[in-house]
C-alpha positions, -999 to +999 in steps of 0.1 A: -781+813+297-775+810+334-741+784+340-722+778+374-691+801+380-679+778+407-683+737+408-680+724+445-663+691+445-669+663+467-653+639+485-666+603+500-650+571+506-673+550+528-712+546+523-724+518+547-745+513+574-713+502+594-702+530+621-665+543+614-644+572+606-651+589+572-684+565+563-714+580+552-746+561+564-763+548+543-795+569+557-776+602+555-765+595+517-796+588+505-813+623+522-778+644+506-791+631+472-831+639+477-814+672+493-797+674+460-826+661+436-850+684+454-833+713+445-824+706+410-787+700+417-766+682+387-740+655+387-709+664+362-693+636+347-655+640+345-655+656+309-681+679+318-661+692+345-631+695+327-647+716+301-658+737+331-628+744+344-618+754+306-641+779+304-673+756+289-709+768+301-723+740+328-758+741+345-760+765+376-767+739+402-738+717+391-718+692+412-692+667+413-692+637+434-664+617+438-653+583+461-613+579+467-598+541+472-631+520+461-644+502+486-669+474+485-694+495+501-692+519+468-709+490+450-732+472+474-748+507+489-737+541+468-740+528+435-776+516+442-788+550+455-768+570+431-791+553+404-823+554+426-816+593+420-801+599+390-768+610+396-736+599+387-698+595+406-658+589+398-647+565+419-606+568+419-592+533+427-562+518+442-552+492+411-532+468+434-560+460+457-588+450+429-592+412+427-611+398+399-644+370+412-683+374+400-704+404+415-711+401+448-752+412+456-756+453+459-790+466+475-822+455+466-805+420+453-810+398+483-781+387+511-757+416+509-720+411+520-705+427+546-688+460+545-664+465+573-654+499+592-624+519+576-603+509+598-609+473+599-605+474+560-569+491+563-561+459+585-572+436+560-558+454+532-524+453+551-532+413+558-536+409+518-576+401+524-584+436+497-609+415+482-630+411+513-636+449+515-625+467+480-644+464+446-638+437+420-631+446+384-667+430+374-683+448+398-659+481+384-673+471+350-707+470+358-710+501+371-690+514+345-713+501+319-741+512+333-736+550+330-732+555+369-698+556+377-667+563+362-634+548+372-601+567+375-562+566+389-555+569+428-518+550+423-511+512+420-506+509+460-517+538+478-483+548+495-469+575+513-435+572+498-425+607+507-429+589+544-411+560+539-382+565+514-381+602+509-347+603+488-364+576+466-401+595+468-402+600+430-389+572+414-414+554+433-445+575+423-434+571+390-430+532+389-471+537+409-488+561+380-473+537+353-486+504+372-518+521+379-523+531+340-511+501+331-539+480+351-568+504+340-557+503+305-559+463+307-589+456+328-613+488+315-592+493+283-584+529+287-572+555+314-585+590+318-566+622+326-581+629+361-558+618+393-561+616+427-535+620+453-530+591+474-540+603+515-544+639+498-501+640+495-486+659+466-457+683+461-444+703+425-423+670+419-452+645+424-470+674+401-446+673+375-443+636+373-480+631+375-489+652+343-457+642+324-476+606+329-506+619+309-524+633+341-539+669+335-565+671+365-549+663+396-578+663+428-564+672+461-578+670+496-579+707+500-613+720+511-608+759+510-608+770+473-631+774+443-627+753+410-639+783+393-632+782+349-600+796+344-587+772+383-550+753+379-565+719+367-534+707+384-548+718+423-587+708+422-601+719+456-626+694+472-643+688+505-653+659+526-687+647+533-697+647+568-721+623+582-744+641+588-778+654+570-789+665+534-797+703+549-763+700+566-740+690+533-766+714+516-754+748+534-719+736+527-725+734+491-741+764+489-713+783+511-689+768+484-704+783+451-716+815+464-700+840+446-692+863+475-695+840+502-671+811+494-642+831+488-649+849+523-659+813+539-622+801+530-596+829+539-614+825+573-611+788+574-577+791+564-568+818+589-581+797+616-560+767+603-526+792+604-538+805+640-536+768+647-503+762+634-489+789+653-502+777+686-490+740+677 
């Protein structure tokens, strides 16, 4: 039987029909998926790709979608068309910023709220207005429920500590991965072993502490690599979803799993990136 050597990993954070940096419209999502559906593409939950990455066989055309803070937008428009097409996310959330309140309406279900521009939901994050523009633990829970989405770490607050206290950098990032286990465990029940690093930072400390916290898959923000079986579950490559059309993020899926291709696709990419460096 035919199985996928390489699974390509993606990354989201915004779906809405609300211009702003790394948002998805809601247009453009909805023709990646029928690019996907069309050509027979799967969605891998978190287990499934874990067994991958162990060496278990998964379907050739086999993806992994993933969403990083979770916004509001995740529920009222990504959630909704996910389902339309039968495919499934991991949303990693920020455990601080979740507020508890009824559902608010997703697509199809009437007046829907409003779901603000990135940057205008870092200001109200920073004002203490999360709940305006980030998902609520019913909403978390009905997705959950539902078989669509599944829920995982991305810290308690969404720091950069190395930034701002560096000689204190990992006691804070411990105090974060117990606070954010701590709320999943409460409010879902449970917490998984897949992480995400908060604004893509990590370094062989953060690592350490991360998997000595029960973490074992540990998603980065790195683009050029393949999470081939046999690939550090502690460095998952992923890349980020342009707006832009389903043929579009289709050739860069396919680029990503070719056998032959990827690999050459990357060292140039990163070549490039050193070049750059250099001239810096």
């Amino acid at each position: 039987m035919r199985c996928a050597q390489t699974v390509p990993v993606l990354m989201y954070h915004h779906v809405s029909p609300v211009d702003g940096m790394i948002t998805v419209s809601t247009t453009n999502f909805e023709n990646q998926l029928q690019w996907l559906q069309r050509r027979g593409y799967r969605s891998l939950s978190s287990d499934q790709f874990a067994g991958h990455l162990n060496g278990l066989a998964v379907p050739p055309k086999s993806v992994l979608i993933t969403f990083d803070d979770g916004y509001l937008d995740n529920w009222v428009y990504a959630y909704p068309l996910l389902k339309k097409y039968g495919y499934t996310a991991l949303v990693f959330l920020v455990t601080s910023w979740i507020k508890d309140g009824p559902p608010r309406h997703c697509l199809g279900q009437g007046e829907l709220p409003e779901t603000p521009s990135h940057r205008e939901c870092e200001r109200r994050i920073e004002a203490g207005r999360s709940d305006e523009v980030i998902l609520r633990w019913s909403e978390i829970k009905a997705m959950r429920a539902d078989g669509v989405v599944e829920f995982h770490s991305h810290t308690h607050t969404h720091t950069r500590w190395d930034q701002t206290t560096p000689s204190e950098k990992n006691q804070h990032m411990t105090q974060e991965l117990a606070a954010s286990r701590a709320a999943l465990v409460e409010n879902l029940g449970e917490v998984s072993q897949h992480f995400c690093w908060p604004q893509g930072y990590f370094d062989a400390e953060y690592s350490r502490l991360a998997q000595a916290a029960g973490f074992r898959y540990l998603y980065t923000t790195k683009a050029f690599g393949q999470n081939r079986a046999g690939t550090d579950p502690a460095h998952i490559y992923r890349f980020a979803v342009r707006n832009t059309s389903g043929n579009s993020v289709g050739r860069r899926i396919q680029v990503a799993s070719h056998p032959v291709i990827g690999p050459l696709f990357n060292k140039w990419k990163l070549w490039k990136r050193g070049l750059r460096k250099k001239g810096a």
